[in-house]
N, C-alpha and C positions, 0 to 999 in steps of 0.2 A: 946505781943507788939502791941500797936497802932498805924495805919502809916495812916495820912490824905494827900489827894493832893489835896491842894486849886488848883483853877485852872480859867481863866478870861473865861467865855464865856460856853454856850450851845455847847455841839458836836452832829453837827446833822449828820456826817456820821456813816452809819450804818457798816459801816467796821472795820471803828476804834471804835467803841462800844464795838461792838462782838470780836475783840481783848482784850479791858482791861476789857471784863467781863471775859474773858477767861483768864488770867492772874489772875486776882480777886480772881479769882473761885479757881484755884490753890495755892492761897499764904493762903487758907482757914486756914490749918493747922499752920501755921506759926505764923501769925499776921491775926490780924482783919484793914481791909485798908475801908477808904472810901474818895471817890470823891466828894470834896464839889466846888461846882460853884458858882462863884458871875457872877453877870450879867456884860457884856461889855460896853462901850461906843461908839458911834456912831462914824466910822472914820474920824480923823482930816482930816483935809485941808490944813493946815502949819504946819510947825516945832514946832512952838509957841504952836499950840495947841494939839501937840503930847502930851506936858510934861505934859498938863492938864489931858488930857484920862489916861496919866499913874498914876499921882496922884489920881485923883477919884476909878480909878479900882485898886489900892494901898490901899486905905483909907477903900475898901469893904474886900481886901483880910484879913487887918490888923484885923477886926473888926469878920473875922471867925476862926482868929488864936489864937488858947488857951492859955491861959498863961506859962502853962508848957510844951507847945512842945518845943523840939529842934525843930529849923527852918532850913531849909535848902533851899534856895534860887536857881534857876536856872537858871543862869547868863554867857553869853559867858566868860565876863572877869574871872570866875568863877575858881578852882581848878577843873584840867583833871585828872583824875585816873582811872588806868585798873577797870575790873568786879571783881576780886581778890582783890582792895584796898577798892573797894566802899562796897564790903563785909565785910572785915574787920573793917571799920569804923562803919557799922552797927553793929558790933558783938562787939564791942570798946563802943560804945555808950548801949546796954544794960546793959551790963556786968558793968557801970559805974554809974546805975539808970536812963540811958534817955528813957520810956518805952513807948515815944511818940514820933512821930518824923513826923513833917510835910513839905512836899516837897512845894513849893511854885511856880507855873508857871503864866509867866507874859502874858498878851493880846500879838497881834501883834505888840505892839509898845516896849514890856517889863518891865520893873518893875520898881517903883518909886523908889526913893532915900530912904523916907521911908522903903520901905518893907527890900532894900537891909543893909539899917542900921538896923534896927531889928535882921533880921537871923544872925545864929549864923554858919552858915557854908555858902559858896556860891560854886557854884558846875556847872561846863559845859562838858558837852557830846560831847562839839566839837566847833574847830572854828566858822563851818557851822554855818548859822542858818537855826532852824526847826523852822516849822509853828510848834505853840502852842497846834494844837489839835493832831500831830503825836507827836511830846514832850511827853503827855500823853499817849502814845501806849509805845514809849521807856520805858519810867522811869518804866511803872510798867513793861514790861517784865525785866530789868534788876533790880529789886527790887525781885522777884521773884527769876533770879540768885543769886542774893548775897544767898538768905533762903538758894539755894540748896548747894551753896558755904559752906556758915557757916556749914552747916550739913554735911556736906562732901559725899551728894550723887549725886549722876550720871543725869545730866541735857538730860533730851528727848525732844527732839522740837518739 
């Protein structure tokens, strides 16, 4: 399986790196994942110019998402689901020819109208919101649980 996480913006802490390379490192076996980054835009000043930043950094995510992934969108308003269902949905989606599956995370401002109508699932980790660049530490440790999940082996932290 191939699992891409677009994702807006450079992660310049080094903590959160060395997390989702350690994560990475781990889902070796599993799937082949890669972190593709479009560049950010400069933060708005207004409201008004929120929806622009979202659109621009929409129009870059749009333009690195393959045609044949499943998308899957990370959206508060999004579908919440335990570690157990989001496993299963991946184990659902191979099992059914989707042998791509790209996770989509928006900037600080979140995701354009675009992007959210494109994917084909939308998906939230929680009312909360997370900064964007810990979003990325989540998803792939819990992308990493589903693997262990689907395989039915014993998850060590």
């Amino acid at each position: 399986m191939n699992i891409d996480i677009l994702c807006v913006g450079k992660l310049k802490e080094k903590y959160f790196k060395q997390g989702i390379e350690e994560y990475i490192k781990r889902l070796g076996p599993y799937a082949n994942v890669s972190v593709i980054e479009v560049a950010d835009e400069k933060a708005p000043e207004s409201l008004s110019q929120a929806e622009q930043v979202k659109t621009a950094e929409g129009e870059r995510l749009l333009k690195k998402l393959p045609d044949n992934a499943y998308a899957a969108a990370l959206a508060i308003q999004g579908r919440q689901m335990a570690s157990e269902a989001f496993a299963e949905k991946i184990r659902e989606l191979a099992t059914y020819g989707h042998s791509h599956i790209a996770f989509i995370i928006g900037g600080s401002n979140g995701l354009s109208s675009a992007v959210l109508h494109r994917a084909d699932f939308q998906l939230s980790f929680s009312k909360f919101t997370f900064p964007h660049q810990l979003m990325r530490l989540i998803l792939t440790e819990q992308i990493y649980r589903a693997f262990k999940i689907i395989r039915g082996e014993p998850y060590h932290k």
